[in-house]
C-alpha positions in Angstrom: 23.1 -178.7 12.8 25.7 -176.5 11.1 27.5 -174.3 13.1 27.4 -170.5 12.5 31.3 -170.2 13.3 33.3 -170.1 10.4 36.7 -170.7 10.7 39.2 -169.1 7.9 41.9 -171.3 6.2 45.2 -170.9 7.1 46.6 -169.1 4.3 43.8 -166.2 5.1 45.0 -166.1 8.5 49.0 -166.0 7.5 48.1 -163.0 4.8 46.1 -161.3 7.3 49.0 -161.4 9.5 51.6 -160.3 6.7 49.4 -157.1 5.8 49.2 -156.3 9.9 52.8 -156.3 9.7 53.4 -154.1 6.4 50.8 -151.7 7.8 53.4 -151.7 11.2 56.3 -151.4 9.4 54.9 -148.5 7.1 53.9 -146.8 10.2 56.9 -146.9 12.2 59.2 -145.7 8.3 56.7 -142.8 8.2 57.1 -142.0 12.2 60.9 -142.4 12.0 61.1 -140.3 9.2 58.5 -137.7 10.8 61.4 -137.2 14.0 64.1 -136.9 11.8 62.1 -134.1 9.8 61.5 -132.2 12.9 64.0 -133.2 15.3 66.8 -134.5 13.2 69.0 -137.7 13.4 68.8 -139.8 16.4 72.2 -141.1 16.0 75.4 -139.1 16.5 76.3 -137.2 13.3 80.0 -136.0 12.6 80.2 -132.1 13.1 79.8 -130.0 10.0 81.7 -126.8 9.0 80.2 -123.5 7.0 81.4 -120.5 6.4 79.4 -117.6 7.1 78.4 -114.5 5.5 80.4 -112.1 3.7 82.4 -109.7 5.7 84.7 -106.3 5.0 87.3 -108.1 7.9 90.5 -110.0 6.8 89.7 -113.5 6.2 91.1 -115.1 9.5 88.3 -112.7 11.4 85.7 -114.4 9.2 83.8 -116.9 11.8 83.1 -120.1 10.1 79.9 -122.0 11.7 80.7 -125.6 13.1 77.5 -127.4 13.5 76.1 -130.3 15.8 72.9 -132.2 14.1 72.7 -134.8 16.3 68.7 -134.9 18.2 70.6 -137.0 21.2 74.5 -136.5 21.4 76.3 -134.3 22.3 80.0 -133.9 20.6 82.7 -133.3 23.5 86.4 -132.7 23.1 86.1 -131.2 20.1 89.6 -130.2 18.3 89.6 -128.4 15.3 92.9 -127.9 12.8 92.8 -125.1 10.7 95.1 -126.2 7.7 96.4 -123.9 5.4 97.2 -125.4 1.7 98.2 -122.5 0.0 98.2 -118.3 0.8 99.4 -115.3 -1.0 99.3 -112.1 0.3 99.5 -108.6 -2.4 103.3 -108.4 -0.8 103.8 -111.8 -2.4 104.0 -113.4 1.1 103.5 -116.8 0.6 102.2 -119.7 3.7 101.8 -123.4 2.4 100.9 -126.6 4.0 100.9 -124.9 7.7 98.3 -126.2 10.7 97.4 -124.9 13.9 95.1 -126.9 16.4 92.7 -125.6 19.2 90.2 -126.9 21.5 86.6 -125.8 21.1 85.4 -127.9 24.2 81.7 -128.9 23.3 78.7 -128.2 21.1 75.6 -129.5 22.5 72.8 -131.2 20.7 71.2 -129.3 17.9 73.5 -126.2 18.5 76.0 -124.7 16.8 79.6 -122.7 17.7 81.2 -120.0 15.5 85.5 -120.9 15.1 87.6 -118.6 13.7 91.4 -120.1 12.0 93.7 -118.4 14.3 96.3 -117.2 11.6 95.6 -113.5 12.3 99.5 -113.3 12.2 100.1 -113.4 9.2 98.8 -110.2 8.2 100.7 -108.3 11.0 102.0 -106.2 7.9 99.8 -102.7 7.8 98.1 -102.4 4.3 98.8 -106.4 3.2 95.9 -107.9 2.0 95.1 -111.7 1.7 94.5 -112.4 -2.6 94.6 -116.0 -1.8 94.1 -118.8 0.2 92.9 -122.5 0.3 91.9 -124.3 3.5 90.6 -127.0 5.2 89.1 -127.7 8.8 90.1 -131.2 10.2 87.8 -131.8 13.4 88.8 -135.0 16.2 86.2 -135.5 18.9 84.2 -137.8 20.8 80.4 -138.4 21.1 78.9 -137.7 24.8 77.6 -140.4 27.3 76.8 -143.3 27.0 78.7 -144.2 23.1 82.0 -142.3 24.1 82.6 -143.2 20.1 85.6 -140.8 18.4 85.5 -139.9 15.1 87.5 -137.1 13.0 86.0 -134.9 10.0 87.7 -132.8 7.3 85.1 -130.0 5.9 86.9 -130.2 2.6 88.2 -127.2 1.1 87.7 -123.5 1.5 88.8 -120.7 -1.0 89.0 -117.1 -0.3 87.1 -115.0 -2.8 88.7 -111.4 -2.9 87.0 -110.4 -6.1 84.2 -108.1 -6.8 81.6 -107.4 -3.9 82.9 -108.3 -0.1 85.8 -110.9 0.2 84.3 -114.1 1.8 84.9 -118.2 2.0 83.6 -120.2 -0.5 83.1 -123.8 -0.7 85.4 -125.8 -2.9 88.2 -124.7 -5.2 87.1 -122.2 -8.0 87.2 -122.6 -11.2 90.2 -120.8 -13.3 
């Protein structure tokens, strides 16, 4: 009497197995990448620095925006360093290399904090105006329970744009 059970060959059975596991694996890439679209990453991410929108205000009142893209940590003991490279003022002041460094505490999870450099002093002169200026923010901090992983950032370099339209920081160096 033959028997109505059919038993597959190996090899079926082992390429059955390998496609179950693709199929996983594709599933679990397009779900990862699903939370990351909407959430963001899942892993702490060093902070990030902008600057904002164009402003009539002198260029150390200009808020730039210091960002936290992390979907699970927290940064904490956040430092920032506001390093001038190079100023010039229309008095022909000049400020170069010069740093100053203050705590901005925390920025939770998918939140952002405005900073502002704190070099308001340098244009304690009435009518002197700011034609120039290249900086950089420097950030050291530490990542929130349970990693407690420090890390520092450098935003790369901001220039002052006081041409035509409203003065405002621009990424990068521009071009002469």
């Amino acid at each position: 009497m033959h028997s109505l059970v059919r038993l597959r060959p190996k090899h079926l059975r082992a390429r059955l197995a390998i496609k179950l596991i693709g199929v996983f694996a594709l599933a679990s890439v397009a779900w990862g990448a699903s939370i990351y679209a909407i959430w963001g990453p899942l892993w702490p991410v060093e902070p990030t620095f902008s600057p904002t929108s164009p402003s009539s205000e002198t260029p150390f009142d200009i808020p730039f925006t210091v960002e936290n893209k992390s979907a699970l940590f927290s940064i904490e003991e956040l430092f920032i360093t506001c390093r001038i490279i190079s100023l010039k003022t229309k008095e022909n002041r000049q400020v170069v290399r010069s740093h100053v460094t203050i705590p901005v505490t925390s920025i939770e999870r998918l939140q952002s904090r405005r900073y502002v450099c704190p070099y308001n002093w340098i244009l304690n002169s009435k009518g002197d105006t700011i034609t120039e200026a290249l900086i950089e923010l420097h950030g050291e901090y530490r990542f929130s329970w349970p990693l407690f992983i420090k890390g520092t950032t450098n935003s790369g370099i901001f220039s002052w744009n006081f041409g035509p339209g409203l003065p405002h920081w621009l990424v990068g160096i521009p071009a002469r």
